[in-house]
PDB file with one MODEL, atoms N, CA, C and O in Angstrom:
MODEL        1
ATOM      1  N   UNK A   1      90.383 175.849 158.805  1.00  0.00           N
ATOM      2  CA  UNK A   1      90.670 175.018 159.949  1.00  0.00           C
ATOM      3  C   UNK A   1      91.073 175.899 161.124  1.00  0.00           C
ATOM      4  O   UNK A   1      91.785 176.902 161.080  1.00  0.00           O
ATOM      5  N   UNK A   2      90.549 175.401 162.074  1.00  0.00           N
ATOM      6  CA  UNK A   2      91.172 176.325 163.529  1.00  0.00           C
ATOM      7  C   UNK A   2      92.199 176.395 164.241  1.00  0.00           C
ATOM      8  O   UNK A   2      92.544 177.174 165.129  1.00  0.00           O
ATOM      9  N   UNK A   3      92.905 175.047 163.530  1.00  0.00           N
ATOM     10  CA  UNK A   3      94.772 175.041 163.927  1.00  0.00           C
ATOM     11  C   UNK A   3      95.865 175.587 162.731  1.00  0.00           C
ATOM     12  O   UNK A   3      96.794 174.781 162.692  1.00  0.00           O
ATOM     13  N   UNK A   4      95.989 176.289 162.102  1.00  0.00           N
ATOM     14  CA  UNK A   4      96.852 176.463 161.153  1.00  0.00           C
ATOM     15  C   UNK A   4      98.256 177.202 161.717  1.00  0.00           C
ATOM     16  O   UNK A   4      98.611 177.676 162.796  1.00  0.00           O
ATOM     17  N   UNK A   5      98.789 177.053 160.532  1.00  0.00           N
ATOM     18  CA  UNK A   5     100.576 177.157 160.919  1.00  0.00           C
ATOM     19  C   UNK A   5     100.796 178.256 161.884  1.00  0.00           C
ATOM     20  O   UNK A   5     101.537 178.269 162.867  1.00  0.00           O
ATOM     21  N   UNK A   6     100.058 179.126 161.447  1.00  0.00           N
ATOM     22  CA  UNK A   6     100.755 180.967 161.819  1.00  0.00           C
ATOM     23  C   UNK A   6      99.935 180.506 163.491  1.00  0.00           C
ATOM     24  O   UNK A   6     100.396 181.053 164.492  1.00  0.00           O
ATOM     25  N   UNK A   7      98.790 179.539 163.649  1.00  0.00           N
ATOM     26  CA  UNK A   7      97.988 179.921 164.815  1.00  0.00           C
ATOM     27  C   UNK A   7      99.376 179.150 165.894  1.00  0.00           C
ATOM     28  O   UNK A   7      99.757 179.763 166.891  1.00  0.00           O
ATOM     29  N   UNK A   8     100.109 177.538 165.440  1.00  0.00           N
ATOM     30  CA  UNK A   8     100.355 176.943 165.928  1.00  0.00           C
ATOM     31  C   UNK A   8     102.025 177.499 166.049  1.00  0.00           C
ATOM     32  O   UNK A   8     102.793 177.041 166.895  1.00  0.00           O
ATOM     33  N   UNK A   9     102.339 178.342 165.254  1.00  0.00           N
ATOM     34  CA  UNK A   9     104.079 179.114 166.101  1.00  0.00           C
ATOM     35  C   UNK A   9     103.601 180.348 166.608  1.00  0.00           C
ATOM     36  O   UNK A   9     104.658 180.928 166.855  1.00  0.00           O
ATOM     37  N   UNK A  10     102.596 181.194 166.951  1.00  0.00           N
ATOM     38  CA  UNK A  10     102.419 181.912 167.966  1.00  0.00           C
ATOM     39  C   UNK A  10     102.351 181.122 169.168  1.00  0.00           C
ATOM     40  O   UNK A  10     102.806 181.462 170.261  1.00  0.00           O
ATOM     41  N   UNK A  11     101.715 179.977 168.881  1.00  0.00           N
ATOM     42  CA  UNK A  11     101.178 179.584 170.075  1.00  0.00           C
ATOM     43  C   UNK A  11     102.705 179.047 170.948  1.00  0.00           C
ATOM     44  O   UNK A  11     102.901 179.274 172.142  1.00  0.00           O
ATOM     45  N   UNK A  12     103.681 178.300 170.027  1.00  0.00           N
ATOM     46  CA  UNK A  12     104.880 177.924 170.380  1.00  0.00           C
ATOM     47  C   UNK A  12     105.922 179.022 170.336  1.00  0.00           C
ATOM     48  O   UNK A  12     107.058 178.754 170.727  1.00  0.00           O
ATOM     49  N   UNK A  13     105.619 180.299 169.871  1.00  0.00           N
ATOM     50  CA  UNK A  13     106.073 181.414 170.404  1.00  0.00           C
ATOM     51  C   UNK A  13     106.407 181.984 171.889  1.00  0.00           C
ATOM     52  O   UNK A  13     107.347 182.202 172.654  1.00  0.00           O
ATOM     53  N   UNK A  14     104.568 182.105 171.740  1.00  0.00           N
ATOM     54  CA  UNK A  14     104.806 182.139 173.300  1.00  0.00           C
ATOM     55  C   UNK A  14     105.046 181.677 174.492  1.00  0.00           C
ATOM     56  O   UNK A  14     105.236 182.361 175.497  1.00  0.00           O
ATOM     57  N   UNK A  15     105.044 180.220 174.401  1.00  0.00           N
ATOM     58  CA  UNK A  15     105.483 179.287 175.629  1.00  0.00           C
ATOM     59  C   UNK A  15     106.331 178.808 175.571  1.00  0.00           C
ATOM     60  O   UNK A  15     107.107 178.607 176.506  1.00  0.00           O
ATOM     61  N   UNK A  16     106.527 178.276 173.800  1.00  0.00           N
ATOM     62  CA  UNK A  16     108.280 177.514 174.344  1.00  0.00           C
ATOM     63  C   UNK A  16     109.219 178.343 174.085  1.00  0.00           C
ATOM     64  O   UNK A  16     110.352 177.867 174.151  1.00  0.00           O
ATOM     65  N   UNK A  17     109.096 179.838 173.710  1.00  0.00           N
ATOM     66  CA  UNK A  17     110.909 180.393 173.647  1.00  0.00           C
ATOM     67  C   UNK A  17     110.747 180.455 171.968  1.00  0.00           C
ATOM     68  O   UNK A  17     111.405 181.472 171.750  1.00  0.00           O
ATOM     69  N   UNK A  18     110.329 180.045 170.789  1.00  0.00           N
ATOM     70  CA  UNK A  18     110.541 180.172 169.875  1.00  0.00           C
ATOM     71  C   UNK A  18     109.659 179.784 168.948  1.00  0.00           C
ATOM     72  O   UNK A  18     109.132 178.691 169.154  1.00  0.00           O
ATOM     73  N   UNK A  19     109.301 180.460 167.837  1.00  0.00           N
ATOM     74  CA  UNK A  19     108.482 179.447 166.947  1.00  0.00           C
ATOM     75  C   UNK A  19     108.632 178.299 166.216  1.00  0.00           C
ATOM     76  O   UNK A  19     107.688 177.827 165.582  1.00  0.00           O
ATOM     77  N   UNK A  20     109.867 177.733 166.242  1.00  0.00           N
ATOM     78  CA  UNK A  20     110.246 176.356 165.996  1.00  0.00           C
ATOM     79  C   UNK A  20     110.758 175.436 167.122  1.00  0.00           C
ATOM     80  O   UNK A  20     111.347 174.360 167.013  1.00  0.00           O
ATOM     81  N   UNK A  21     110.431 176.046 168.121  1.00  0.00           N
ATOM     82  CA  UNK A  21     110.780 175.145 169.285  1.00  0.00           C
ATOM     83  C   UNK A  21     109.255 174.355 169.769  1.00  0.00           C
ATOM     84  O   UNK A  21     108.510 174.622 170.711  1.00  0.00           O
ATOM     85  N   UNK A  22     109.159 173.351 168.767  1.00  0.00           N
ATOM     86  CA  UNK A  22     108.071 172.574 169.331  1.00  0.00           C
ATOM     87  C   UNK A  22     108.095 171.743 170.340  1.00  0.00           C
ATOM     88  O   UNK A  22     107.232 171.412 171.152  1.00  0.00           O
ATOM     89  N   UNK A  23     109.078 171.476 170.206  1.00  0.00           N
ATOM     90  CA  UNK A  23     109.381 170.060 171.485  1.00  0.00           C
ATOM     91  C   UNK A  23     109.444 170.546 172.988  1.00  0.00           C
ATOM     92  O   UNK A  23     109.758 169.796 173.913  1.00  0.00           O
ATOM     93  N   UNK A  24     109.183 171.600 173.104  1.00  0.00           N
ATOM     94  CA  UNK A  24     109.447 172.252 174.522  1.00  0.00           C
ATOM     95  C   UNK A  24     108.070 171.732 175.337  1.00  0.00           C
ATOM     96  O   UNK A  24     107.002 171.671 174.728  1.00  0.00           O
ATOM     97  N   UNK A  25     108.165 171.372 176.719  1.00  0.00           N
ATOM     98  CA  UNK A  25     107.088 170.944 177.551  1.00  0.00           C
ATOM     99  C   UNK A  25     105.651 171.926 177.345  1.00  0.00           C
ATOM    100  O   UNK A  25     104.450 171.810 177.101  1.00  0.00           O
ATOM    101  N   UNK A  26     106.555 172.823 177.590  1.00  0.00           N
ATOM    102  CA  UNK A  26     105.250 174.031 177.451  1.00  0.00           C
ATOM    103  C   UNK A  26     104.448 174.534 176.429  1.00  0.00           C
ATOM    104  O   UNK A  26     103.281 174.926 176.421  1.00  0.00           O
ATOM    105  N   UNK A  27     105.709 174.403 175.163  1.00  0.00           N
ATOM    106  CA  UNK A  27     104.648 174.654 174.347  1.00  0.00           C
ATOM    107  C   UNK A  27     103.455 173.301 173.518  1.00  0.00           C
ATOM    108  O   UNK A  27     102.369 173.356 172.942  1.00  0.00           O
ATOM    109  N   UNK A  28     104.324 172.317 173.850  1.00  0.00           N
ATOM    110  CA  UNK A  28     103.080 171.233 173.787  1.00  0.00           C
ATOM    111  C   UNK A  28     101.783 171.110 174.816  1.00  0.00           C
ATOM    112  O   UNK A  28     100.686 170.686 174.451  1.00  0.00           O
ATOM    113  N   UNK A  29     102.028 171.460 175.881  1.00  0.00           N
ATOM    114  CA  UNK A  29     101.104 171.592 176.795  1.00  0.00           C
ATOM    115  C   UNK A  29     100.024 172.829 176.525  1.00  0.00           C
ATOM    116  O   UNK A  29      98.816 172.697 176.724  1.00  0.00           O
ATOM    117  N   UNK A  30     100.686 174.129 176.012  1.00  0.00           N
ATOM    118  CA  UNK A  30      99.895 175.224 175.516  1.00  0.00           C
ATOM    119  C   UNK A  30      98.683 174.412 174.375  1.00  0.00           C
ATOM    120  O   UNK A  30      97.482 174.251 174.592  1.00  0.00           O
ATOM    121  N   UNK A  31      99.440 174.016 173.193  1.00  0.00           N
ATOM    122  CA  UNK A  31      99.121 173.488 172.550  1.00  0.00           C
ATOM    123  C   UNK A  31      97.798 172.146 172.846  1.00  0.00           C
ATOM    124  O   UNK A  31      96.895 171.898 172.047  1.00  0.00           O
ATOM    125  N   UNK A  32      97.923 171.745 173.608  1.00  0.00           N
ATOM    126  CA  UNK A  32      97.108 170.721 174.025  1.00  0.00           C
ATOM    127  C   UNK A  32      95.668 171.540 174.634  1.00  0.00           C
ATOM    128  O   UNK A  32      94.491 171.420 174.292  1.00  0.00           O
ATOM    129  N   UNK A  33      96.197 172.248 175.483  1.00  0.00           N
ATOM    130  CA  UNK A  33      95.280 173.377 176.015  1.00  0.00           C
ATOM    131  C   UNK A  33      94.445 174.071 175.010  1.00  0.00           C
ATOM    132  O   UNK A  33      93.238 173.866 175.144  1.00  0.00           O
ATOM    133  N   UNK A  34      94.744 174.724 174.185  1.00  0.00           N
ATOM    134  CA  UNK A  34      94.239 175.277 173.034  1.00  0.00           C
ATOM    135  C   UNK A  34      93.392 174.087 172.333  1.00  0.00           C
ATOM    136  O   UNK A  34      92.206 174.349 172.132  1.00  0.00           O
ATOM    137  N   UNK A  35      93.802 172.965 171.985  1.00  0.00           N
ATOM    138  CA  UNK A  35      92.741 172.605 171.205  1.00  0.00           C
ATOM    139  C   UNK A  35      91.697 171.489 172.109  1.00  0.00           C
ATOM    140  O   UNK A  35      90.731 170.992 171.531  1.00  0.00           O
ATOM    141  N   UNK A  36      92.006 171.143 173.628  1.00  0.00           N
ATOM    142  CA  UNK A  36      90.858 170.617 174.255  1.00  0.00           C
ATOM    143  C   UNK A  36      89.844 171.856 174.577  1.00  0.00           C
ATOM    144  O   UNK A  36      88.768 171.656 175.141  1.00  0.00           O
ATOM    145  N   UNK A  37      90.206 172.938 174.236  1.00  0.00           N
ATOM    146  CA  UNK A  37      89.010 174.485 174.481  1.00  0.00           C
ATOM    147  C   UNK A  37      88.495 173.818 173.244  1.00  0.00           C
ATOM    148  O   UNK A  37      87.648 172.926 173.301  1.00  0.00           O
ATOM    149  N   UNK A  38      88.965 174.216 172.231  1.00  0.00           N
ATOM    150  CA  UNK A  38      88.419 173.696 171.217  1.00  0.00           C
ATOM    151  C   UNK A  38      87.136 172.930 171.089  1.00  0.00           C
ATOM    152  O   UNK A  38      85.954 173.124 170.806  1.00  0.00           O
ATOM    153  N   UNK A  39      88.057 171.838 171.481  1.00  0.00           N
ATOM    154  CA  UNK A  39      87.145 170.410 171.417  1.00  0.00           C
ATOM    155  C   UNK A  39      86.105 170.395 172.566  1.00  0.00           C
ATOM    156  O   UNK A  39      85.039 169.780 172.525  1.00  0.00           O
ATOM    157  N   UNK A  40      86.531 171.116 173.550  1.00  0.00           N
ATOM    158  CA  UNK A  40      84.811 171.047 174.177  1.00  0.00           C
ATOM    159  C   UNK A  40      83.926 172.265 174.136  1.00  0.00           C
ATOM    160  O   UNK A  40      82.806 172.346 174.641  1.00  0.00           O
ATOM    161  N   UNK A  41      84.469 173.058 173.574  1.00  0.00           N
ATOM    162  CA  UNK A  41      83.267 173.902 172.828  1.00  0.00           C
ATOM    163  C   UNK A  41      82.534 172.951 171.665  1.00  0.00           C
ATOM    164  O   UNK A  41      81.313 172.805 171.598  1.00  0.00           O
ATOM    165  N   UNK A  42      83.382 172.407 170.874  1.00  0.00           N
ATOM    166  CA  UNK A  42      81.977 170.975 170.068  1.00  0.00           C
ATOM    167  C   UNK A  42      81.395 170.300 170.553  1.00  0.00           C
ATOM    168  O   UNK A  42      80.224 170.049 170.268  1.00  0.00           O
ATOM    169  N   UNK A  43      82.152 169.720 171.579  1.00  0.00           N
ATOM    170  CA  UNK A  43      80.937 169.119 172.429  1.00  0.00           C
ATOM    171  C   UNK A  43      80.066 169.510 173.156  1.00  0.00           C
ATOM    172  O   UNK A  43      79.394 168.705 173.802  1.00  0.00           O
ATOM    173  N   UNK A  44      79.839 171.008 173.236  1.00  0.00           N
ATOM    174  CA  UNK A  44      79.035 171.432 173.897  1.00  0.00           C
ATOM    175  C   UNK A  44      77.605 171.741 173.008  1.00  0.00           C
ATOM    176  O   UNK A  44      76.441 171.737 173.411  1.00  0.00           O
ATOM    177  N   UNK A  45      78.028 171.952 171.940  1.00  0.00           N
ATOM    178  CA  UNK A  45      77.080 171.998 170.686  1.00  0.00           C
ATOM    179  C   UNK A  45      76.718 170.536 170.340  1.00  0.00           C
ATOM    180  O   UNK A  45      75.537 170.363 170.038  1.00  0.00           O
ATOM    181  N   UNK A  46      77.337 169.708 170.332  1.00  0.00           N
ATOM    182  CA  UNK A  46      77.361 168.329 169.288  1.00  0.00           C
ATOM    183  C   UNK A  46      77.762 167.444 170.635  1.00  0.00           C
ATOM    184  O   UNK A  46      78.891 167.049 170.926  1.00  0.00           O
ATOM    185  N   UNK A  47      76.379 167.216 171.471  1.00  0.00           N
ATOM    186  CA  UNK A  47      76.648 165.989 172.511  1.00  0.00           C
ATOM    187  C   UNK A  47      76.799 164.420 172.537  1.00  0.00           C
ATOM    188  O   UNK A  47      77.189 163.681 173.440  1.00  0.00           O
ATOM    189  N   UNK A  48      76.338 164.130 171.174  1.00  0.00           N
ATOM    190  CA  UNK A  48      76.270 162.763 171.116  1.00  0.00           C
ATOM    191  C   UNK A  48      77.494 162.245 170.128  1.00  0.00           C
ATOM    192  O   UNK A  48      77.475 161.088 169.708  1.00  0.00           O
ATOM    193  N   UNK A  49      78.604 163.198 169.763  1.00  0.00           N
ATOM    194  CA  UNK A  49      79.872 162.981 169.222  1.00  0.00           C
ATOM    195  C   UNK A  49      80.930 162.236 169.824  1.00  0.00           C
ATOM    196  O   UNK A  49      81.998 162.639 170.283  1.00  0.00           O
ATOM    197  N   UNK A  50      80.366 160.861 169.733  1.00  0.00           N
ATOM    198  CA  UNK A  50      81.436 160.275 170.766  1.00  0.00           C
ATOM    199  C   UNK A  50      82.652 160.363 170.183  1.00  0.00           C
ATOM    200  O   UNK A  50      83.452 160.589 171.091  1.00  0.00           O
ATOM    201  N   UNK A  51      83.058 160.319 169.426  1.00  0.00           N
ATOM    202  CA  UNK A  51      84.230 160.255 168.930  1.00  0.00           C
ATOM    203  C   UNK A  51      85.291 161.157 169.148  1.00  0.00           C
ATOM    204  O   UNK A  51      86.459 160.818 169.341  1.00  0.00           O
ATOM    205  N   UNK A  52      84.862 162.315 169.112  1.00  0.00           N
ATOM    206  CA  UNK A  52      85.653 163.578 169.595  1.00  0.00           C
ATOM    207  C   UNK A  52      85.789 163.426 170.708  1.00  0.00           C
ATOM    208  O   UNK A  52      86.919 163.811 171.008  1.00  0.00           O
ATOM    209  N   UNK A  53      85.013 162.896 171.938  1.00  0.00           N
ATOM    210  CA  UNK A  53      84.831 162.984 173.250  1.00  0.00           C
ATOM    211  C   UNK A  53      86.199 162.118 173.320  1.00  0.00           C
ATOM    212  O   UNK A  53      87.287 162.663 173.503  1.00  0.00           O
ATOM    213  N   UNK A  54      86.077 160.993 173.188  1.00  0.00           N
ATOM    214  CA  UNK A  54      86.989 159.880 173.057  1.00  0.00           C
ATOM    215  C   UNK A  54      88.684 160.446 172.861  1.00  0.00           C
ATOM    216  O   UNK A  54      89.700 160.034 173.422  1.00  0.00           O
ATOM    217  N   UNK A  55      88.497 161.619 171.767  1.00  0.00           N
ATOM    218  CA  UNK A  55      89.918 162.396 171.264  1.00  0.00           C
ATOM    219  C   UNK A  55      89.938 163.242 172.379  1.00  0.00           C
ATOM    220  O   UNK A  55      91.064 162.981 172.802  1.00  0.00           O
ATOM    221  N   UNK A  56      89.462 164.105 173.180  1.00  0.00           N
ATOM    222  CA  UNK A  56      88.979 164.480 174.122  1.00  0.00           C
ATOM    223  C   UNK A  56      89.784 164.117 175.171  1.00  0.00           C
ATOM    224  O   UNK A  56      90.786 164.703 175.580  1.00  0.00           O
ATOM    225  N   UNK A  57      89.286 163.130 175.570  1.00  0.00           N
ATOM    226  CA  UNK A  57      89.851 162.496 177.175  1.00  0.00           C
ATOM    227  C   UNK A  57      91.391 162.093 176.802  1.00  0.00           C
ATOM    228  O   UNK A  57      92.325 162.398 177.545  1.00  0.00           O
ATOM    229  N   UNK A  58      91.561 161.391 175.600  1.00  0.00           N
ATOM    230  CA  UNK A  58      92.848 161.264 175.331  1.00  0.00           C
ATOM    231  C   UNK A  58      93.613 162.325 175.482  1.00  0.00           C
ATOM    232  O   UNK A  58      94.439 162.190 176.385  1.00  0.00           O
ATOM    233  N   UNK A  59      93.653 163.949 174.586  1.00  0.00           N
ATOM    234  CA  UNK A  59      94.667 164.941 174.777  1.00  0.00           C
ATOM    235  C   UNK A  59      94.584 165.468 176.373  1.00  0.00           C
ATOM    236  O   UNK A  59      95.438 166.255 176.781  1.00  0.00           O
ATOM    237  N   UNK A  60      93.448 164.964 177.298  1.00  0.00           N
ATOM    238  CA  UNK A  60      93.750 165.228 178.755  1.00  0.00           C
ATOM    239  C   UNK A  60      94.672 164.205 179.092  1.00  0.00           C
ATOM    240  O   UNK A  60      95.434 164.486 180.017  1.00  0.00           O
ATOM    241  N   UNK A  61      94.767 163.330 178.683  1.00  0.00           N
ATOM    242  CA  UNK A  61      95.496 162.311 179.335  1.00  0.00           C
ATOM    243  C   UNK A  61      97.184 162.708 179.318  1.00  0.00           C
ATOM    244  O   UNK A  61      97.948 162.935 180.256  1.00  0.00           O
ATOM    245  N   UNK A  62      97.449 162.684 177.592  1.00  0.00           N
ATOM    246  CA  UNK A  62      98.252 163.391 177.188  1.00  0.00           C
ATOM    247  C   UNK A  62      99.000 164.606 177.901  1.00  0.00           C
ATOM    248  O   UNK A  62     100.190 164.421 178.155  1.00  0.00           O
ATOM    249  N   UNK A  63      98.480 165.723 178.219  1.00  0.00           N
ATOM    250  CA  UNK A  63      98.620 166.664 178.578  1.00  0.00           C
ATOM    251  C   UNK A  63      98.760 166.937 180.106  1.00  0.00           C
ATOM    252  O   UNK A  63      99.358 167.903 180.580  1.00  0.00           O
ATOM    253  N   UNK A  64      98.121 165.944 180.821  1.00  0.00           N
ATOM    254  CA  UNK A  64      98.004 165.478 182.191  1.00  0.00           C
ATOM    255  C   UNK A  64      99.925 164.950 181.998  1.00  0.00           C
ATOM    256  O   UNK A  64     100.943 165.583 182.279  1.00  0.00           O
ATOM    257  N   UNK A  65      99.780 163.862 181.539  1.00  0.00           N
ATOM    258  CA  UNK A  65     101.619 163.047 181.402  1.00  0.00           C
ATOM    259  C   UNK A  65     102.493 164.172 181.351  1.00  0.00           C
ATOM    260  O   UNK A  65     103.369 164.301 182.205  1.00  0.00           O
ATOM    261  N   UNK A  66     102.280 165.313 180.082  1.00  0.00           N
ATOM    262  CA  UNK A  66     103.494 166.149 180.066  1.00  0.00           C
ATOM    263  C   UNK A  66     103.522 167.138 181.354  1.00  0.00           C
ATOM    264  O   UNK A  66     104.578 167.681 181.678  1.00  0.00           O
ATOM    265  N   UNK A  67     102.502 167.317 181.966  1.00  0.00           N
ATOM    266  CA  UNK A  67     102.551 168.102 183.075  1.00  0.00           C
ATOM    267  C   UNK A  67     103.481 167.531 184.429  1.00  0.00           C
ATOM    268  O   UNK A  67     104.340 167.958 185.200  1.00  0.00           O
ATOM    269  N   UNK A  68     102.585 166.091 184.128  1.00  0.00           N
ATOM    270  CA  UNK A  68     103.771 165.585 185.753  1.00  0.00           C
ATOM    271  C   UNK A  68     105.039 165.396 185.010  1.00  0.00           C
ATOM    272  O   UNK A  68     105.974 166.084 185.420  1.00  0.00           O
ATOM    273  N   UNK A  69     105.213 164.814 184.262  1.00  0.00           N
ATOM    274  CA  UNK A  69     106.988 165.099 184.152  1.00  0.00           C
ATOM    275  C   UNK A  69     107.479 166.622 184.281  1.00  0.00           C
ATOM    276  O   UNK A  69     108.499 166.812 184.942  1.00  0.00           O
ATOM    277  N   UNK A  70     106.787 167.790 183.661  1.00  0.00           N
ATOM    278  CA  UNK A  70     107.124 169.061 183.977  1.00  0.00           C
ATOM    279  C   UNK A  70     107.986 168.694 185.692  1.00  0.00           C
ATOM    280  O   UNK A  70     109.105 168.489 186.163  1.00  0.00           O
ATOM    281  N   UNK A  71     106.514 168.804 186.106  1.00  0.00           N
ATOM    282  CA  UNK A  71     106.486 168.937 187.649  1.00  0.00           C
ATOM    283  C   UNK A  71     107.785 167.944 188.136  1.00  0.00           C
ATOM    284  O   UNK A  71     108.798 168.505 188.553  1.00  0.00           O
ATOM    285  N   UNK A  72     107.742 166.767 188.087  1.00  0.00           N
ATOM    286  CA  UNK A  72     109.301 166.371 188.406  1.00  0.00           C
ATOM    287  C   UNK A  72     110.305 166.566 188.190  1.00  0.00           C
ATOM    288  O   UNK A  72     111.150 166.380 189.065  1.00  0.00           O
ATOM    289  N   UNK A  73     110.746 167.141 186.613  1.00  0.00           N
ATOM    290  CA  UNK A  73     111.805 167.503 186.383  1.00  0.00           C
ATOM    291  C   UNK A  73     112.564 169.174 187.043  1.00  0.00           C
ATOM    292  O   UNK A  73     113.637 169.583 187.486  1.00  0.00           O
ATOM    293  N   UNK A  74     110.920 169.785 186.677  1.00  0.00           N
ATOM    294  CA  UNK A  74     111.795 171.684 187.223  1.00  0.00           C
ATOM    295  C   UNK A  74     110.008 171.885 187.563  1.00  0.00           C
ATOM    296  O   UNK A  74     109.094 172.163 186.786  1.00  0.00           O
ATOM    297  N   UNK A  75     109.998 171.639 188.904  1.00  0.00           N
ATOM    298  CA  UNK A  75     108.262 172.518 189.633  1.00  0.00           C
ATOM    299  C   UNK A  75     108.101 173.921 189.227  1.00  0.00           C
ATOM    300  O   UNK A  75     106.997 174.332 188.869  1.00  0.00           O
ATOM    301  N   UNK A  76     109.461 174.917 189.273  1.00  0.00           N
ATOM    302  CA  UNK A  76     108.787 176.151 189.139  1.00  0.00           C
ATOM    303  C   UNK A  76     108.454 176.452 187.347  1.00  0.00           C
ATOM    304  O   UNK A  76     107.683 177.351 187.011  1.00  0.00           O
ATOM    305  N   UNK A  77     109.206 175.498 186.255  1.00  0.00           N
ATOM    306  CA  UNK A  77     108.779 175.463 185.152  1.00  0.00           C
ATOM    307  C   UNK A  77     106.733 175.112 185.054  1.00  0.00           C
ATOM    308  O   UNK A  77     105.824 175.781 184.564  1.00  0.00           O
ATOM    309  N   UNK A  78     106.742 174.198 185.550  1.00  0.00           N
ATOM    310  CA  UNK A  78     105.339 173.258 185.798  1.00  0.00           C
ATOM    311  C   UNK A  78     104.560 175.408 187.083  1.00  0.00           C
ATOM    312  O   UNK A  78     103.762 176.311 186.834  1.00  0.00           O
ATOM    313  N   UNK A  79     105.043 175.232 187.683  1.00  0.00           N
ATOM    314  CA  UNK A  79     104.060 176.343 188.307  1.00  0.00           C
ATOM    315  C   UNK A  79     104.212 177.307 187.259  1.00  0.00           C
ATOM    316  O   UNK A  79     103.046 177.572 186.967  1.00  0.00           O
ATOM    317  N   UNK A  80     104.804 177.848 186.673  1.00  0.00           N
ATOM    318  CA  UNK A  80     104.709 178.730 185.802  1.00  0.00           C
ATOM    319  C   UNK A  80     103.765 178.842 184.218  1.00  0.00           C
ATOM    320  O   UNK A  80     103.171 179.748 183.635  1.00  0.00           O
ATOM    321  N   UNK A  81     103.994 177.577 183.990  1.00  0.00           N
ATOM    322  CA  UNK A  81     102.764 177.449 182.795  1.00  0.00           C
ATOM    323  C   UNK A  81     101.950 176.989 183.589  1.00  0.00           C
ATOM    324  O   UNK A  81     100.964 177.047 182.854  1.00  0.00           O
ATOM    325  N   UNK A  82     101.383 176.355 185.005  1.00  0.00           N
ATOM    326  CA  UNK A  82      99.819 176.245 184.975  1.00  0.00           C
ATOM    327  C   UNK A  82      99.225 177.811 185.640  1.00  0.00           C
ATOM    328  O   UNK A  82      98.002 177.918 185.729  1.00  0.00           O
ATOM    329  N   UNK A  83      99.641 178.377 185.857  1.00  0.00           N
ATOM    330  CA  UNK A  83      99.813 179.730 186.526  1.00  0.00           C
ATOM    331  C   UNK A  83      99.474 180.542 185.000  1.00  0.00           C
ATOM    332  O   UNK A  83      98.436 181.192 184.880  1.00  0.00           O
ATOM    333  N   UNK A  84     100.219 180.451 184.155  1.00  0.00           N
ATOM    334  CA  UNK A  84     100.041 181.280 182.430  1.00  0.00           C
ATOM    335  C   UNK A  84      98.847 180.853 182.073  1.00  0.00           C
ATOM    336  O   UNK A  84      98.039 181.717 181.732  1.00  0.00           O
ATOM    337  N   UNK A  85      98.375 179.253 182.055  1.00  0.00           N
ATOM    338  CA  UNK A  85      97.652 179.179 181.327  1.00  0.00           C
ATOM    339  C   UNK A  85      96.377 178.792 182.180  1.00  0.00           C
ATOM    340  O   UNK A  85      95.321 178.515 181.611  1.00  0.00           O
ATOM    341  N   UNK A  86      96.459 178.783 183.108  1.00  0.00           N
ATOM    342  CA  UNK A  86      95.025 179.348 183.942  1.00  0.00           C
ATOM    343  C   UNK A  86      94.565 177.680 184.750  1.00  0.00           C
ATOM    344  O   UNK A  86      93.587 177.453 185.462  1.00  0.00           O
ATOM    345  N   UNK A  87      95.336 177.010 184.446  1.00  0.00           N
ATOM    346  CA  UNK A  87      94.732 175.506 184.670  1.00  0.00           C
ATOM    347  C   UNK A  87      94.664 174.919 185.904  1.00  0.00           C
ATOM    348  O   UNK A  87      95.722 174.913 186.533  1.00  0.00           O
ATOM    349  N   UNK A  88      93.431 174.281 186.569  1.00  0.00           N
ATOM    350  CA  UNK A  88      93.733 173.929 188.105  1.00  0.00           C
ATOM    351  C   UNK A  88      95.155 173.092 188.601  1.00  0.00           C
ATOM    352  O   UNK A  88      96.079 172.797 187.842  1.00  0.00           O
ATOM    353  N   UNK A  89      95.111 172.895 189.549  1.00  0.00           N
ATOM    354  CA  UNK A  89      96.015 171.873 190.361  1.00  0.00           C
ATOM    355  C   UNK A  89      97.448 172.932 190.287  1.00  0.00           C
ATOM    356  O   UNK A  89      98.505 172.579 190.810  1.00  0.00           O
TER     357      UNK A  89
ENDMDL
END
């Protein structure tokens, strides 16, 4: 599988401060990031997968929400992970 444990506390390593600090904005947002790459690299292979597409737009949606609360609560937190992780706006 392409999410496994060791992949998913580096990943919360590096953004939220710890590898058991899941609940942190950032590292769910990392996290979200990482597997919509994922998911549209399948869809780029596998176009008529609606279903994934569907999972798809949802973790943008998702990930869109944790961003604006970022952004309201602490902006330079929110500029700092979209700045890390490369993402427009």
């Amino acid at each position: 599988m392409y999410l496994n444990k060791e992949v998913k506390e580096d990943i919360f390593k590096k953004h939220g401060g710890s590898g058991k600090n899941t609940g942190s904005a950032e590292g769910q947002i990392a996290l979200f990031t990482f597997r919509i790459s994922h998911l549209t690299e399948h869809l780029k292979r596998n176009r008529k997968d609606f279903n994934t597409e569907r999972a798809l737009v949802s973790l943008v949606g998702k990930r869109r929400s944790l961003l604006d609360y970022l952004k309201k609560k602490d902006i330079e937190r929110y500029r700092a992970i979209v700045k890390e992780l490369g993402l427009r706006k």
